[in-house]
C-alpha positions in Angstrom: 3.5 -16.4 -21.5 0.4 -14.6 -19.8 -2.0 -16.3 -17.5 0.3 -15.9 -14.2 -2.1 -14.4 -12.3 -3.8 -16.9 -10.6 -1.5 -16.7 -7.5 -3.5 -14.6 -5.5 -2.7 -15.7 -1.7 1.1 -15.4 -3.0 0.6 -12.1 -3.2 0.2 -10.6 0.1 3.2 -12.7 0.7 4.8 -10.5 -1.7 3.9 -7.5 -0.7 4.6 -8.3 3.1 8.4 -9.0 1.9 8.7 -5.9 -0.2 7.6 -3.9 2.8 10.1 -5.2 4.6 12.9 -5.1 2.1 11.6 -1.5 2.3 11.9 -0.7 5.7 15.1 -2.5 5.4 16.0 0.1 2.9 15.7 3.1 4.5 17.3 2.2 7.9 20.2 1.7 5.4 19.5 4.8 4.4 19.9 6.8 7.7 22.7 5.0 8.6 24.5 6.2 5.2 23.1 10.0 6.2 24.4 9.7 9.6 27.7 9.0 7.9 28.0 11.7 5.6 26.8 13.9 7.9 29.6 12.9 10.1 32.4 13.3 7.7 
């Protein structure tokens, strides 16, 4: 089933959650550094 692309104002939505899913991400990852880094 092709033909799903006509979603375009969708897709900064998209993009705007990914980035923050992202930044999300690497705070996580910090925090796990600061851990290990700890130990």
């Amino acid at each position: 089933m092709r033909g799903h692309k006509h979603h375009h104002s969708s897709d900064n939505h998209t993009i705007k959650e990914l980035q923050e899913q992202i930044t999300k991400l690497r705070a996580d990852n910090e925090q796990l550094k600061k851990q290990l880094e700890s130990k």
